[in-house]
C-alpha positions in Angstrom: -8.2 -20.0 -3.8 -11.0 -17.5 -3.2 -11.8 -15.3 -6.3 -12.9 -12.3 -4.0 -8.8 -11.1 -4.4 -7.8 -12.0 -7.9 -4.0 -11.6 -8.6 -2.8 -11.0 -11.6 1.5 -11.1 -12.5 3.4 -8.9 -15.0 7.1 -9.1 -15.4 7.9 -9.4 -11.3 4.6 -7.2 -10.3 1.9 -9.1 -8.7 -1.6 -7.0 -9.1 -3.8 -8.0 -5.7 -7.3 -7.1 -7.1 -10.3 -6.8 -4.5 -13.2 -8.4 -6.1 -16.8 -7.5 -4.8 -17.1 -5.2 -7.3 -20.9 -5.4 -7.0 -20.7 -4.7 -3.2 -18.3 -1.5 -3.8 -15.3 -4.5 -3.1 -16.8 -3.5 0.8 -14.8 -5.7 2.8 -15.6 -8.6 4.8 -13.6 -11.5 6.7 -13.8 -13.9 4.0 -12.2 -10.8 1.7 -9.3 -10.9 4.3 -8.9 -14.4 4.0 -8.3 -14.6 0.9 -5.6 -11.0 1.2 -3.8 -13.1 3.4 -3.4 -16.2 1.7 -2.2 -14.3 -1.5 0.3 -12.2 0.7 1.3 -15.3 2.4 2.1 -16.9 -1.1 3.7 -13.8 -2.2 6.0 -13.7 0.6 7.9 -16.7 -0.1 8.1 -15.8 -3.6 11.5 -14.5 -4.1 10.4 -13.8 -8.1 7.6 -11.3 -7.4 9.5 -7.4 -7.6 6.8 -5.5 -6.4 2.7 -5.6 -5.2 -0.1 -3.7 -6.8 -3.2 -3.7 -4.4 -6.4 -2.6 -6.1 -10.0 -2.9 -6.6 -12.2 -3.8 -9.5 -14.9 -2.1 -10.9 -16.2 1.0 -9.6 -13.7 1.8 -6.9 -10.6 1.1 -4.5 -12.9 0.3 -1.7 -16.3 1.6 0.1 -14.7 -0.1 3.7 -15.1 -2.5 6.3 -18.7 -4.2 5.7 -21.1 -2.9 7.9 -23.4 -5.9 7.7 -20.6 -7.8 8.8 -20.0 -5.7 11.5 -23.5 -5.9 12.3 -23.5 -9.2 12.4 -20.8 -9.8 14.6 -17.7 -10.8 12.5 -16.5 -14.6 13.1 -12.7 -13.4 12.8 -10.3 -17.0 12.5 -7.8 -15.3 14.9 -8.2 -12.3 17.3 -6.9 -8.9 15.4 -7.0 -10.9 12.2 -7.7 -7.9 9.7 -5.5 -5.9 12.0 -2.3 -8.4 11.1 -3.2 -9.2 7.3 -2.7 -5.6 7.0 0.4 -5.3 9.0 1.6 -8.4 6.9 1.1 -6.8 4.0 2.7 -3.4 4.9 5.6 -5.8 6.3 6.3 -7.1 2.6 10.1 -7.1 2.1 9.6 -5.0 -1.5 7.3 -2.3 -2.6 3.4 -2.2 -2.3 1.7 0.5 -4.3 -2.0 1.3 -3.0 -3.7 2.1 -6.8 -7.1 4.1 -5.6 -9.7 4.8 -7.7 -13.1 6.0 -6.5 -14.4 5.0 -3.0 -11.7 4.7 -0.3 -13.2 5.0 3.4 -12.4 3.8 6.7 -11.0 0.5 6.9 -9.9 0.8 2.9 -8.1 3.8 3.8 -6.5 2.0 6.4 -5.7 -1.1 3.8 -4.2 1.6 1.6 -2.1 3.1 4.0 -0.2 -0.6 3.8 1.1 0.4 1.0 4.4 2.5 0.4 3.2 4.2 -2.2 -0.5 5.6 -2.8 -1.2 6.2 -6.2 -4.6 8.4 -7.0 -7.0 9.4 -9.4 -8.4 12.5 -9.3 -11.7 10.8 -8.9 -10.3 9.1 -5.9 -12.4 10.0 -2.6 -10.8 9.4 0.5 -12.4 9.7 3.4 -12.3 8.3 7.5 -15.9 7.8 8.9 -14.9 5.9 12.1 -17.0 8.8 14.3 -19.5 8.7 12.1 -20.6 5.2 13.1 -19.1 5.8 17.0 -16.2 3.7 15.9 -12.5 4.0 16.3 -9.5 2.6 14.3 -8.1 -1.0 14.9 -6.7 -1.8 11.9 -3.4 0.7 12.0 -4.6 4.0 10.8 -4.5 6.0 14.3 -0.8 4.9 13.7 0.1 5.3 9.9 -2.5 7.9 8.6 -0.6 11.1 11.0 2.6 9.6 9.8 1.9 10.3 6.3 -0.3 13.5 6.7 0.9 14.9 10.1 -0.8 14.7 13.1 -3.4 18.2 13.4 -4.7 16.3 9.2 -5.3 13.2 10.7 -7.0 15.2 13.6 -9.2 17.5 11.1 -9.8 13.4 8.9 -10.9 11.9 12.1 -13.1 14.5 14.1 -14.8 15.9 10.7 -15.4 12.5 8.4 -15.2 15.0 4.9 -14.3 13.6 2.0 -11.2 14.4 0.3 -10.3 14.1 -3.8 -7.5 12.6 -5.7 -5.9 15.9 -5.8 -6.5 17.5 -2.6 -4.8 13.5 -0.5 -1.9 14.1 -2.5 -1.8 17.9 -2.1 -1.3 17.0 1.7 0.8 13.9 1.5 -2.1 11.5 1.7 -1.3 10.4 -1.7 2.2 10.3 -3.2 0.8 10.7 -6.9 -2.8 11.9 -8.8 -3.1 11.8 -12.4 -6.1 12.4 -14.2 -8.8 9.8 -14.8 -8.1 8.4 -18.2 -4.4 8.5 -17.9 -4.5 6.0 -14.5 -4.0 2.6 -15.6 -0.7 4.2 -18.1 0.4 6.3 -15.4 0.4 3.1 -12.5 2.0 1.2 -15.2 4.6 3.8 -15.7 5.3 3.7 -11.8 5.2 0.2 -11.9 8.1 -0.5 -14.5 10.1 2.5 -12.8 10.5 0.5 -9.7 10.7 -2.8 -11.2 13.9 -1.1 -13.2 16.0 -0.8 -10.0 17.8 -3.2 -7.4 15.0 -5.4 -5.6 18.0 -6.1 -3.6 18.1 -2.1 -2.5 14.1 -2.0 -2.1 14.3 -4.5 0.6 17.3 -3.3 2.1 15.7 0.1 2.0 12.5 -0.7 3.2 14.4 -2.2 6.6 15.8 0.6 6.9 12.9 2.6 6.8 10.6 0.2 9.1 13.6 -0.2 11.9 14.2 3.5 12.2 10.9 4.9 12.2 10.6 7.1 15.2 14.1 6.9 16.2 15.8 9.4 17.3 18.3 11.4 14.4 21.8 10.3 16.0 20.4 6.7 17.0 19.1 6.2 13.5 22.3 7.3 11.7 24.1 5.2 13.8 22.1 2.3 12.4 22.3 3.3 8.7 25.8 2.8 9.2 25.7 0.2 11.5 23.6 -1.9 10.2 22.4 -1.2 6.7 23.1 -4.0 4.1 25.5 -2.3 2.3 26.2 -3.9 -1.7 24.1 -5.8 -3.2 24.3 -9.0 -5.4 23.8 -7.4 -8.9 26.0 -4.1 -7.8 28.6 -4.8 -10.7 26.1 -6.5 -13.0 24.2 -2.9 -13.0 27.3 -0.5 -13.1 29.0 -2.8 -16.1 25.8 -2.0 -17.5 25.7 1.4 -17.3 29.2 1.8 -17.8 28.8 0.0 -21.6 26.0 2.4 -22.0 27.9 5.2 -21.8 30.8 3.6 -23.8 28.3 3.3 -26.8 26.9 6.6 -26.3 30.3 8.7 -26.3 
């Protein structure tokens, strides 16, 4: 497999690492091959808990390669970056987006795959689609006012600014910013906080979430209900388990 993603595994968490760490891990169609193998493997893994998508070196991501784009991408499929992403962001268990540094345009929208966006405050985030008389085609138009509101994706798109680790989670952008030197123990904090509950209820969850989005209150209730997957496998495993805990403790 292509060494421009490099995966790395840790007690059910896969780490997805973009590797063109000499080209600011800009990204290009064989990059996106190589996403979508590793997603594809990972998604008939039933071992792997959670996904860590990051980038080596210097930063998350400067964005789509524009000397690809310039040279007229050779895409294997029509929309092909457009449905690795969605594939990814499809994932039946959580997907943290780890940014550090550059995150522009198409990375931001590869980050907004993930569920959770975890920052540095050195994170710059930034969507330069009118800069180069572009527009969006790989989801953002779609997820980035969904996560920031409609009028802050307006103000991302129409002025191109750059925004900081603090400032994207200030406005929703990120879920989480710690400082610089405390990012690698902070992700791994998140990390072993999610892998400590149900996988079972993270999929489940996620479904949830993904079937109801932009349903209307009543009609998405209904579903919850209706539909949701109710107990899960290790239900009595975990309460025994807490339930012995307390017994020792008291």
């Amino acid at each position: 497999m292509s060494d421009l993603v490099l995966r790395e595994d840790r007690n059910g968490a896969v780490s997805l690492i973009l590797n063109r760490p000499d080209k600011l891990n800009a990204l290009n169609v064989e990059l996106f091959k190589a996403l979508d193998d590793h997603v594809a493997e990972i998604a008939a893994d039933e071992s792997v808990r959670l996904v860590i998508l990051r980038g080596a070196g210097k930063c998350f991501s400067a964005g789509h390669d524009l000397t690809d784009i310039a040279a007229g991408e050779k895409l294997p499929r029509p929309n092909f970056q457009a449905s690795v992403i969605e594939r990814l962001a499809d994932l039946p268990l959580p997907v943290i987006t780890a940014v550090h540094g550059h995150c522009y345009t198409g990375a931001l929208e590869l980050a907004l795959a993930g569920d959770i966006i975890f920052a540095s405050e050195a994170a710059k985030f930034g969507d330069t689609h009118a800069k180069w008389a572009l527009t969006p085609v790989w989801g953002l138009s779609q997820r980035l006012p969904r996560r920031v509101g409609t009028y802050k994706a307006r103000e991302m798109m129409f002025t191109c600014r750059t925004y900081g680790g603090r400032e994207a989670e200030r406005i929703g952008l990120a879920n989480l910013c710690v400082a610089n030197e405390d990012f690698e123990t902070g992700l791994v904090a998140l990390a072993d906080s999610i892998l400590a509950n149900s996988s079972f209820s993270h999929a489940a969850n996620k479904k949830l979430l993904l079937e109801t989005d932009g349903l209307p209150l009543g009609a998405g209730l209904a579903h919850e209900v209706f539909r949701g997957e109710g107990r899960g496998p290790d239900m009595e495993e975990r309460i025994a388990a807490f339930q012995n805990k307390t017994a020792k403790v008291s």
